[in-house]
N, C-alpha and C positions, 0 to 999 in steps of 0.2 A: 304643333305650330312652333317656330323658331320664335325664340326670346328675346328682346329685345339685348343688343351688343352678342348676341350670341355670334360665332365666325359661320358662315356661310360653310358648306359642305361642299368637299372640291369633287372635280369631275375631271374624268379621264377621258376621250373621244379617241380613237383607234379607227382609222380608215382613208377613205378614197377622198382625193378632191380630183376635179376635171370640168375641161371644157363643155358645158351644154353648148351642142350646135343647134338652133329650136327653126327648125321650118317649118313654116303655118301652111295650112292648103288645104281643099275642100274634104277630101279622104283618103286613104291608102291606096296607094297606086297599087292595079293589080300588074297581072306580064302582061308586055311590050306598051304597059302604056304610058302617055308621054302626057306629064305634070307641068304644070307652071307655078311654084309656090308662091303665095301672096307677100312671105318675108323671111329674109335668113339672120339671126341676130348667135351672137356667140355672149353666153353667161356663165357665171362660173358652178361649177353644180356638184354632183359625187354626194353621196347619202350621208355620211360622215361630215363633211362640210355643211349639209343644210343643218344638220343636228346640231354642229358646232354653234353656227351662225345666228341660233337663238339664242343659245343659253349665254353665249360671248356679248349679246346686244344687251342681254338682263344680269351683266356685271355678275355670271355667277364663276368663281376660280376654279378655270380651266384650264388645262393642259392638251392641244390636239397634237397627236402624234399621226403629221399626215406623210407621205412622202413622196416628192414633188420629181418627175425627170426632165428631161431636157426637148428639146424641138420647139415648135413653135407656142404649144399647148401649153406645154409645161414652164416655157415663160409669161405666158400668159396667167397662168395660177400660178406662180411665183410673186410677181407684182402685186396680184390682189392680197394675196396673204399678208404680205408685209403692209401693204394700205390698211387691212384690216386688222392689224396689230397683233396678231394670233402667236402665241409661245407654244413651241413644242415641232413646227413643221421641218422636215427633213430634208436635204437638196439631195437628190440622187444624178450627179453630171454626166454620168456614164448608158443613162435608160432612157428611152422614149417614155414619154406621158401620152395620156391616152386620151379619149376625148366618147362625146355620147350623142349621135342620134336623136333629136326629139322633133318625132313626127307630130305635129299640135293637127288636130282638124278641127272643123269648125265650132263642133258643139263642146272642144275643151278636151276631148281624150287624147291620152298622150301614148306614143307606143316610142319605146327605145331602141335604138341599135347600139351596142355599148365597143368601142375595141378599147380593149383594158391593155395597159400599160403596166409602169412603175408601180402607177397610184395603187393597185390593191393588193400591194405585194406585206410580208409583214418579217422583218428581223431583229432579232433581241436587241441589236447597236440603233435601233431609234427610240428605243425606249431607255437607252442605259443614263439618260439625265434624271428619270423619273424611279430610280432601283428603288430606291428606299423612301419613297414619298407615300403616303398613304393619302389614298383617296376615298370617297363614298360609294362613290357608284362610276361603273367604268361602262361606254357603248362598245358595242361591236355591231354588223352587218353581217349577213350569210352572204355577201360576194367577196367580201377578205375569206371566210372561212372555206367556201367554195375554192379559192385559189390553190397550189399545189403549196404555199407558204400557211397555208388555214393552220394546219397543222403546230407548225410553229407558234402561230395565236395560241392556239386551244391551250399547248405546253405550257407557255407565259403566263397565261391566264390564271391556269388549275396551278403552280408550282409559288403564285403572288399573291397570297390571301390580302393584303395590303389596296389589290386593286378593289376592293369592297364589292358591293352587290353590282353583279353584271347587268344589265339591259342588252337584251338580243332582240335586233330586225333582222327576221331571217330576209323577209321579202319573197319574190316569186320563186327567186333561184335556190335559198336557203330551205325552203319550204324540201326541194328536190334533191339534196344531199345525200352519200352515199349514208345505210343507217348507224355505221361504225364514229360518223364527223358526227353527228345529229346525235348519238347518246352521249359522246363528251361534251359537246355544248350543255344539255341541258344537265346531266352533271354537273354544272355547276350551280345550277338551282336560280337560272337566271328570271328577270322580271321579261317578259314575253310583251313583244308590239308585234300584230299583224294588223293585215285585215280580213275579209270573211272566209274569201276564199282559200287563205293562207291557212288559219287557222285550221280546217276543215281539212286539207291535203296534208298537213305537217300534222293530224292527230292521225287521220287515216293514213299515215307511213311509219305510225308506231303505235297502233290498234289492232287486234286481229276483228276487234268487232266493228259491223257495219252502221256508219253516223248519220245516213243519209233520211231523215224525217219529213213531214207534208210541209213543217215551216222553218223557212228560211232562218227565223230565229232561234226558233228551236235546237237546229244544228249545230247554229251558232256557238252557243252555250252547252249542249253536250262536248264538242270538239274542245272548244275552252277548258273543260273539268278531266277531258283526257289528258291535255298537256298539265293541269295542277295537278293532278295526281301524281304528275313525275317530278318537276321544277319545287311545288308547294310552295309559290311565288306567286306575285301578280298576272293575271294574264288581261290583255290590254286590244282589246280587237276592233280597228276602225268600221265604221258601216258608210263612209257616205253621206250620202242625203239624210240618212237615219239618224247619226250623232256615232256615240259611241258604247260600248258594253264591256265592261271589263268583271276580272273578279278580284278582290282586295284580297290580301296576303291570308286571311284568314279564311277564304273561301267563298265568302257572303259575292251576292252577285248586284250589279247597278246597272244602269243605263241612264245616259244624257242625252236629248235631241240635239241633231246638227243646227247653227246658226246660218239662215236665211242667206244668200248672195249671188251674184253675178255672174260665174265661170268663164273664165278667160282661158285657163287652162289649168289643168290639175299635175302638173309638174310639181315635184316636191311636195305636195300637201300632207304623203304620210310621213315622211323627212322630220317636218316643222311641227307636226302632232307632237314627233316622238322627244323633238328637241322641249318643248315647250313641256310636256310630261318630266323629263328629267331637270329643266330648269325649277319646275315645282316643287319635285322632290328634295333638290339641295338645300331650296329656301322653307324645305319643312310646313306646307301647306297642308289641308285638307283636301285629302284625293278629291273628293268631289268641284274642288275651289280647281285643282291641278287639271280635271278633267274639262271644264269650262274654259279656263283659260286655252290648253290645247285645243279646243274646238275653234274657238276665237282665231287663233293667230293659223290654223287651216284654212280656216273661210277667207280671211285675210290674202293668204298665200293664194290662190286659187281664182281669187278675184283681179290678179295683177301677173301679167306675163313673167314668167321666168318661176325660176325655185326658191328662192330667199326676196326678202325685203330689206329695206335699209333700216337702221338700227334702230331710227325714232318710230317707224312705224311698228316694229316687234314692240316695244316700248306701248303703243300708244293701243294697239292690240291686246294686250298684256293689260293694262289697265283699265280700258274698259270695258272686259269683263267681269270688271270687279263693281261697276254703277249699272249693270242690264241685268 
């Protein structure tokens, strides 16, 4: 637990921002057939941005090293940034920005079409204000590392002990990494956010033995203890409706039920976990207080159209998990 006047623990954020283009409609349109979606709204989204967007709401010192192109999109995420007061984002004049698909259907799933841009691209000159800053804990995502610039991350990363303990979202695409990118990441012994089915594909691409058991949780938790056995890190696995199960640095294993809500749609919710998990961590909490809280500000996110909330309500999410 952080001391009182103790300085907050800075954080580094490395990634994508972009336009969510969120069209609502009954289901997935199969071939030839012809939709009418219920609404088309544009938000600003990129997994790196939602992460950001917590811990920047909970005053924790931040640095987002995002980098921003040009077109319509990427004026668009241009303005927001600078509204949102954010130090670290990079103007790229010369690249298209990219923007993302979100199919919402009725009962709240979300399915992406992503065309990537600037935004997940990664070069040592947008990090060069931060060379010699040391920070606690640094994010990444598996779709920067997925990129043909991942590489360059991973260098940066492994060559900057400074950037402190890593947090890796691989996510779906991360999970499916060639296995050469996937043993340098976890090379660095990073704190692990998936979710079930993540966890379970990314231990079975680096297991020869078979994970697959009669229960869902079960697997769960095996797959978990194949990735600590390599990381010997936190590993952090959302469930859903379930809550969450992770395993603490020293192996011991937990679980928290998810908090009760409404589903509007589940854009961002792993996003805003993971933000919400390393906002906890800076401010020096008790995992279990760290895991609550994450839970909270999911359910939150989840219960309101789009990926992020506004600052008072991370705020207001954020502390009242701390009176339930």
């Amino acid at each position: 637990m952080r001391k009182e006047n103790q300085p907050l623990k800075k954080l580094l954020v490395i990634g994508s921002t972009c336009v969510d283009v969120v069209l609502r409609l009954d289901h997935l349109p199969s071939t030839g057939e012809d939709l009418h979606p219920y609404s088309q709204h544009f938000r600003m989204g990129g997994c790196a941005y939602n992460v950001a967007k917590v811990a920047h709401a909970n005053t924790v010192p931040l640095h987002f090293v995002t980098p921003v192109g040009c077109g319509i999109f990427g004026d668009f995420v241009w303005s927001h940034l600078e509204k949102d007061g954010f130090t670290g984002p990079v103007r790229i004049e010369n690249k298209e920005n990219g923007c993302c698909y979100c199919f919402v259907e009725k009962d709240g799933e979300r399915t992406f079409l992503s065309v990537h841009g600037i935004e997940y691209s990664f070069d040592e000159s947008y990090v060069k204000d931060v060379e010699n800053v040391a920070f606690d804990y640094t994010y990444i995502s598996g779709l920067e590392v997925e990129e043909p610039t991942g590489d360059n991350l991973i260098d940066w990363l492994t060559s900057h002990p400074n950037r402190g303990t890593v947090l890796y979202a691989p996510g779906p695409r991360g999970v499916m990494l060639c296995k050469e990118k996937t043993e340098k990441v976890l090379a660095l012994h990073p704190i692990l956010h998936l979710n079930a089915s993540e966890v379970i594909t990314l231990a079975d691409a680096i297991s020869s033995n078979a994970l697959h058991a009669d229960s869902d949780q079960f697997n769960v938790e095996v797959a978990a203890r194949v990735l600590y056995a390599v990381t010997q890190n936190m590993v952090i696995v959302t469930l859903g409706k379930d809550g969450v199960f992770w395993l603490s640095k020293d192996g011991t294993s937990h679980s928290l039920p998810s908090i009760k809500t409404t589903v509007v749609d589940t854009i961002g919710a792993g996003d805003s976990h993971c933000g919400a998990v390393l906002t906890g961590l800076c401010l020096d909490l008790p995992e279990k207080v760290i895991m609550k809280n994450a839970n909270a500000i999911a359910a939150t996110v989840v219960s309101k159209e789009g990926a992020t909330l506004t600052d008072s309500e991370y705020q207001m999410a954020f502390l009242n998990s701390f009176v339930h």
